[in-house]
C-alpha positions in Angstrom: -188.0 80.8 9.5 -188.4 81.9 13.1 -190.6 80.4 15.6 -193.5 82.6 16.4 -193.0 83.6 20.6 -195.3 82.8 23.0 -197.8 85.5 23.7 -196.5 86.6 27.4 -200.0 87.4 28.0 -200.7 83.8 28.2 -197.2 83.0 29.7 -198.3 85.5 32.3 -201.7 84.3 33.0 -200.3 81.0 33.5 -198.0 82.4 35.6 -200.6 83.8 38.2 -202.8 80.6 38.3 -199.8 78.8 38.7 -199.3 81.0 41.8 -202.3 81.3 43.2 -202.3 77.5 43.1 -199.1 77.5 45.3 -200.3 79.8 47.2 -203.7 77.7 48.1 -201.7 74.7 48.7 -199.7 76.5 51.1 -202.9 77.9 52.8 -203.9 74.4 53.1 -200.8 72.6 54.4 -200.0 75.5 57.0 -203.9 74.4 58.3 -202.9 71.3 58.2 -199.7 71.4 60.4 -201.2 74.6 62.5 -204.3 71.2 63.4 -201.4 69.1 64.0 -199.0 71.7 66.5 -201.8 73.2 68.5 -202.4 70.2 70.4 -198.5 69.5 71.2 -198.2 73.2 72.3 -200.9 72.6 74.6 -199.1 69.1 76.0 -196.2 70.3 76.3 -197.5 73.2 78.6 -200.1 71.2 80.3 -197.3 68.6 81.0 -193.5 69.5 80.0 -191.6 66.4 80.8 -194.0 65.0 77.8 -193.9 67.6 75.1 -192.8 67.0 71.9 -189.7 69.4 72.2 -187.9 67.9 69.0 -191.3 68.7 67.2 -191.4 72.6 69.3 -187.9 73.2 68.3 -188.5 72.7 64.7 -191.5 75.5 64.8 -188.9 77.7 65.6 -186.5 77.0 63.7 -187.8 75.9 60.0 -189.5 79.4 59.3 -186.3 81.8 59.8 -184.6 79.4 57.6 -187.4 78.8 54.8 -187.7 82.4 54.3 -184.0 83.3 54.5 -183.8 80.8 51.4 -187.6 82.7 49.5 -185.2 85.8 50.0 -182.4 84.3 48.0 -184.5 82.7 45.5 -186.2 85.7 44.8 -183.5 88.1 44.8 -182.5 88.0 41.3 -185.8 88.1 39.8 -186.3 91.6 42.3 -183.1 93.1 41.0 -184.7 92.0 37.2 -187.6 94.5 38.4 -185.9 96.8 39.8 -183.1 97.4 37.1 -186.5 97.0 34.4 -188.1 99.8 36.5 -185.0 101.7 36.6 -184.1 101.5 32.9 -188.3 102.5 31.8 -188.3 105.3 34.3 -185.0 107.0 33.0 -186.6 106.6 29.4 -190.0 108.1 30.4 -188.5 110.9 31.7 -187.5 112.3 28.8 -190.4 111.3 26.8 -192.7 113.8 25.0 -196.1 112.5 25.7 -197.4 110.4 22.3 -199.2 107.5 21.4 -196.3 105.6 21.7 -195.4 106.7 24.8 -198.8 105.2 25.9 -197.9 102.0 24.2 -194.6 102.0 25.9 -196.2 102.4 29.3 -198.4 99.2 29.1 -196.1 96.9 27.6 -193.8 98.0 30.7 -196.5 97.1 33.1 -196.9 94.0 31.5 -193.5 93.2 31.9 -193.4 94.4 35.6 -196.5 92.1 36.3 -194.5 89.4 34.4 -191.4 89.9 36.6 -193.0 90.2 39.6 -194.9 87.1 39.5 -191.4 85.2 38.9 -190.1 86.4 42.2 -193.3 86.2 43.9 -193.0 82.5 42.7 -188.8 81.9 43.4 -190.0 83.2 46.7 -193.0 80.6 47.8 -190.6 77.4 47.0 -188.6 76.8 49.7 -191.6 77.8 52.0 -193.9 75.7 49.8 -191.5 72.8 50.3 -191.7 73.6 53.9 -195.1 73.7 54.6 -195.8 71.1 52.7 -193.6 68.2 53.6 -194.6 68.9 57.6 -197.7 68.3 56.4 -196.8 64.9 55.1 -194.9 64.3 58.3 -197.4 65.4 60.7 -200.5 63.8 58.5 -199.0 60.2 59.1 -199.1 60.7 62.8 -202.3 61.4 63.0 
């Protein structure tokens, strides 16, 4: 006997607190290292030959590189929505208009919210990870 499936409306809900979680931890750790930067910024310009330069360096460098990796995380699960959105639409377009139709229509937004909060989520890790071991780093110093 088959196992009855999750309802994806609860695998989807989860989903989106699950990501608004992440996203309120990373609010929270980029306050956190934002409190801990300012005042090495201002040093260093105030007095150069004591800034924090290895510190300054890694501002610049850590954010091209945690997004480059979001983009690659969330690149599959974007060509998921786009080939889902491709392959709905063609249908669609030669649908007479029915009940079914209807039906079709909201379990396609359901999965296009589904999809879209998996690479919204593939995306915040490697920035996630980011912010939050700075934070770490930067909390023991102070």
């Amino acid at each position: 006997m088959p196992r009855p499936r999750k309802s994806r409306r609860r695998t989807t809900a989860a989903a989106a607190v699950a990501l608004a979680s992440v996203n309120a931890e990373l609010a929270l750790a980029s306050l956190s290292v934002i409190g801990a930067r300012a005042p090495m910024i201002v040093q260093a310009l105030q007095d150069p030959m004591r800034g924090n330069y290895a510190e300054l360096g890694r501002m610049v460098s850590e954010k091209p590189l945690a997004f480059a990796k979001g983009a690659a995380a969330a690149g599959p699960a974007w060509l998921a929505m786009a080939a889902e959105s491709n392959r709905y639409f063609a249908q669609a377009w030669c649908a007479t208009p029915s009940l079914a139709a209807a039906t079709g229509a909201m379990a396609f937004w359901g999965r296009m919210l589904s999809l879209g909060l998996a690479w919204q989520s593939a995306m915040l890790v490697p920035i996630h990870a980011a912010a939050t071991a700075n934070a770490r780093r930067l909390g023991s110093r102070a």
